[in-house]
N, C-alpha and C positions, 0 to 999 in steps of 0.2 A: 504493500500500500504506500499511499505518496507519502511521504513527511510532513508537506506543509499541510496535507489534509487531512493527518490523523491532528496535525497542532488545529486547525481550523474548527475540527471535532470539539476538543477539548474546551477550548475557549469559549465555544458558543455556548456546551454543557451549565462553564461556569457560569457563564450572563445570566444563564436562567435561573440558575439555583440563586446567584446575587438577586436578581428583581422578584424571584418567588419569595428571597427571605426580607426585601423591601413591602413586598403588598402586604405578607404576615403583621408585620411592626404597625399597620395601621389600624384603629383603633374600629369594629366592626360597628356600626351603627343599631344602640340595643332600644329599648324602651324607657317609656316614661314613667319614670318609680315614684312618680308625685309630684303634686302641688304647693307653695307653701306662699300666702299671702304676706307682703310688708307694707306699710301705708308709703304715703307718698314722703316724708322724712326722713332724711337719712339717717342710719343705722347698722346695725349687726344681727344677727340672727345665727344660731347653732344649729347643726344638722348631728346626729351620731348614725356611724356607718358604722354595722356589723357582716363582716366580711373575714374570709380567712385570706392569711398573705397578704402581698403590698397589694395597695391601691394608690390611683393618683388621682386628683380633683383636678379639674379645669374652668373657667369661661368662657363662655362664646362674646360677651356684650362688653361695650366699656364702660359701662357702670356700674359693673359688678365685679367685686375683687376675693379671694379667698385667703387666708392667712397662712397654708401652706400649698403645696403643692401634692400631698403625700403622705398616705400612715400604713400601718400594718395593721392588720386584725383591726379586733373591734376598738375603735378611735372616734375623736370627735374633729370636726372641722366648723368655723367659724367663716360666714362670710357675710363680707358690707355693702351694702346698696346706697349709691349718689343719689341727692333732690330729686323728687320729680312734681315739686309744686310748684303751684301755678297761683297769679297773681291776676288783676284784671288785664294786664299788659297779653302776658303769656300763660296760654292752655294748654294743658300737656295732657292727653289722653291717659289710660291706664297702658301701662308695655310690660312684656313679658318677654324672659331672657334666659336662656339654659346654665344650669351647671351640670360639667359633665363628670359621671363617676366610673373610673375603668378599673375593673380587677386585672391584674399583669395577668392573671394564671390563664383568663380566657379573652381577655384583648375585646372584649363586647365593651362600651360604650353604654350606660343606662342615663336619662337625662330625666334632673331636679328640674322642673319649673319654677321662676319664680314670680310672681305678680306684684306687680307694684302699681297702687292704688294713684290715680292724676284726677284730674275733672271726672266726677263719678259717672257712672255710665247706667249706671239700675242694674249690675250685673251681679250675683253673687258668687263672692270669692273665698275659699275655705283653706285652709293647711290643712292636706292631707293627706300623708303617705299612702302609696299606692303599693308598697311591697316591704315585706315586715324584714329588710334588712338595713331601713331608716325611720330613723326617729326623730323628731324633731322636740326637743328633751328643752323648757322651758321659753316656749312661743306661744305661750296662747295670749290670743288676743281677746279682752272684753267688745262685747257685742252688744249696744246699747239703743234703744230704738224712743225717738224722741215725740211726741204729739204738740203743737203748736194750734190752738182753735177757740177761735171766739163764736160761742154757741148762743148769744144773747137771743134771747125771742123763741127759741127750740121749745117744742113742747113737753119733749122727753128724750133728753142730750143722753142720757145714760150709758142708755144701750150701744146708740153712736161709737158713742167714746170707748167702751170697752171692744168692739168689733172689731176696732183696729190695732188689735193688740202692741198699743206701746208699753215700754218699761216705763215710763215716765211722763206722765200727762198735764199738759201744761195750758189750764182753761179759762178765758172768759163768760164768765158767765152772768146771768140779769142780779144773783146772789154775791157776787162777787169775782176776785181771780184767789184762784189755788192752784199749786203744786204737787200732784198724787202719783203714786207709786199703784201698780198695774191691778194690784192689792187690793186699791180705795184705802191704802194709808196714808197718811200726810208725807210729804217728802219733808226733812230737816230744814222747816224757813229759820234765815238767818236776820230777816229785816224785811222792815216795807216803808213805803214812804206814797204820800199824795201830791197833785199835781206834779206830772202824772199817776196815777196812781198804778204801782208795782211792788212786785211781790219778788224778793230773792230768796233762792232754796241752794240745797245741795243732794245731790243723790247719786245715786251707782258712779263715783268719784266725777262726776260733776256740778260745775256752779252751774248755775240756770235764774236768769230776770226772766219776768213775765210784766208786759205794761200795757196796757192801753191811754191812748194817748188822750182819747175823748173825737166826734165827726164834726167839731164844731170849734177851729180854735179862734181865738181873738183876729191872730193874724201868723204871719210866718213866723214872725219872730217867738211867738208860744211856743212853736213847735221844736225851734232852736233850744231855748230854755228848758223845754222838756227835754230834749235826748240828753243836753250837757249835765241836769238833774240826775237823769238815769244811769248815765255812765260812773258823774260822779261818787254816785251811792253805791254802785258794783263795782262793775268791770274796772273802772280807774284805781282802784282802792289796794293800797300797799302791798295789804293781805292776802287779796284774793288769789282764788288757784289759779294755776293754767289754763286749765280747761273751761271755756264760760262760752254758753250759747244766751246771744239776748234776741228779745222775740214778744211777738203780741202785736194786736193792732195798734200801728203807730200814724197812718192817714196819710204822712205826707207823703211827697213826689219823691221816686227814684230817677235819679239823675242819670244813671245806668240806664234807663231804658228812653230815653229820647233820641230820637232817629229811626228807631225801624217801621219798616211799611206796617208795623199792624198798632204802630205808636199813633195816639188820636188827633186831630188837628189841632185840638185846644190845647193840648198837652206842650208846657214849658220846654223852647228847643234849648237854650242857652245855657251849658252847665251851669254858670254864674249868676244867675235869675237866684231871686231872693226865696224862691218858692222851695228850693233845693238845698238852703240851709243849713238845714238839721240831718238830712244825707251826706251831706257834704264833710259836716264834723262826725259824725259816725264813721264813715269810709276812712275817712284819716284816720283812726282811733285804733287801726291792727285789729280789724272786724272785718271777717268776709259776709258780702250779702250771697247768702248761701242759694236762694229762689231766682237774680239774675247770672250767679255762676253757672245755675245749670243749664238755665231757659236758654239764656241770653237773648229775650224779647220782652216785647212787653206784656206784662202777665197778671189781668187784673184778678183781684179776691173779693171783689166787693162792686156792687150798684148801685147808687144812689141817685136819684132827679135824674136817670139817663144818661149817667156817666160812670163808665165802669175806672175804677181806680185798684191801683197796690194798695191796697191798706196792711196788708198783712205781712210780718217780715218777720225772718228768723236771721238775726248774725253770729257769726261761730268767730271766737277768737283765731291766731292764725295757727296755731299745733292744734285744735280741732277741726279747722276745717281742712287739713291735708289728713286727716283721719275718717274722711264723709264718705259713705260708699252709697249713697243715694239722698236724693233730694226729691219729695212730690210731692206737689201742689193737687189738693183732692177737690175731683169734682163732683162728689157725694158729699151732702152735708147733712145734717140731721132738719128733720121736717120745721120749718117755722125759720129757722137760720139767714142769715144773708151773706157772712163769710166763708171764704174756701178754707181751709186748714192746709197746714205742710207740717208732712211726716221726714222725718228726719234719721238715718241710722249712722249711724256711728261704731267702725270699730278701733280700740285704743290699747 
């Protein structure tokens, strides 16, 4: 036989055994071994892999980082998710991003999901391992569901209000405003105060105002002094927690929603218009108006003399509102009523 073509033999043998042991080395594409939800704040989160032999962790996305590359056996791995909140400027949807887990022994690939919570979308999101070789070993999140509703004039709000199974029910009512837990026990009031008249509580680790402003104010300028009242007695207050949703019928105009084609002709265009006020120092105040975050239109709760208005507004400090996984404005209200309610969830 020839020489250079038993060497030609040879060499080709090896090419292939070199690019079979290159395809081997790569990593096979396995399954999805779960879910695990983070809100939109950045943070950290633990996973524990139980596995025999090395493993390595990977990312696919660049907002998402792991603290090693690698463990053996049954190990934990820690990893950090960048912002994904959003402000009136910039909306960031919800995004979802792999980490990859590969055991050396079988070179499969299985892939962590992860979700991270942006402008809420109505979608529900859970951590939840999908194969019992991960755990997710101190992430649970509270799951809190909030009710905002001025039922004044309702013949029988009761039943209403329980149907919608909130944790925490936050109501106007012809008797007054209260704070109740799902129970029909009192939530923890910490304070009340008049003109406006509002009611501050605390429950399932949040503050919560409740006010009504009154449909009838002097002029703009009442409506200013009322929210600067409101905030001052809560939200602005040294002490207060973190976490603080304020909310109730407040009447005036949202400056947010001037301009869109279902915005009414009468309706104030000029963010600067005096009408806009008491919006105006709220929005500044590190309160997301949580009803135009979601809409972004205009989106009346209320009729009056043939004019349909916002009266109704829920604002979420700003580490609860990048923790909001839905926002709705209801169009069921209980019989005799003339406001729409907004259900609020929250997980934290």
């Amino acid at each position: 036989m020839n020489y250079k073509y038993i060497l030609a033999i040879i060499f080709s043998i090896a090419a292939l055994s070199s690019c079979k042991k290159e395809v081997q080395s790569e990593p096979v594409p396995g399954k999805a071994i779960g879910e695990i939800y983070v809100t939109a704040a950045p943070g950290t989160r633990s996973v524990l892999v139980k596995l025999d032999g090395l493993w390595r962790v990977r990312t696919t996305e660049s907002w998402l980082h792991t603290d090693v590359q690698g463990r053996e056996g049954e190990a934990a791995f820690t990893f950090s998710f960048d912002s994904n909140e959003s402000d009136f400027v910039n909306f960031k949807p919800v995004r979802r991003g792999a980490i990859v887990i590969q055991p050396l022994a079988t070179m499969v690939a299985d892939t962590l999901w992860v979700v991270q919570q942006g402008i809420p979308d109505g979608k529900e999101y859970d951590s939840l391992p999908q194969d019992s070789y991960i755990e997710f070993p101190q992430n649970q999140l509270k799951t809190v569901t909030v009710l905002y509703a001025n039922v004044k004039g309702a013949s029988a709000p009761s039943s209403w209000i329980s149907s919608n199974g909130a944790d925490i029910n936050c109501i106007i009512a012809d008797d007054g405003l209260s704070v109740k837990l799902s129970n029909g026990a009192d939530a923890d009031v910490i304070g009340r105060i008049t003109s406006p008249d509002a009611v501050f509580a605390k429950a399932h680790g949040l503050s919560l105002a409740l006010a009504d402003f009154g449909e009838e104010p002097e002029d703009e300028g009442s409506y200013y002094n009322a929210a600067v009242k409101l905030l001052s007695s809560s939200y602005d207050r040294p002490e207060a927690e973190e976490n603080w949703l304020v909310g109730g019928s407040f009447y005036y105009l949202s400056v947010m929603e001037a301009g869109y084609p279902a915005t009414p002709s009468w309706y104030p265009e000029n963010p600067a218009a005096p009408e806009f006020a008491a919006d105006r120092y709220v929005q500044s105040s590190n309160l997301t108006d949580c009803v135009w975050m979601t809409q972004r239109n205009y989106t009346p709760t209320w009729t009056s003399g043939g004019q349909s208005w916002r009266a109704d507004y829920v604002y979420a400090s700003h580490s609860l509102w990048n923790a909001t996984v839905s926002v709705k404005v209801l169009e069921n209200v209980p019989a005799g009523a003339s406001h729409k309610a907004i259900l609020i969830k929250i997980k934290f």
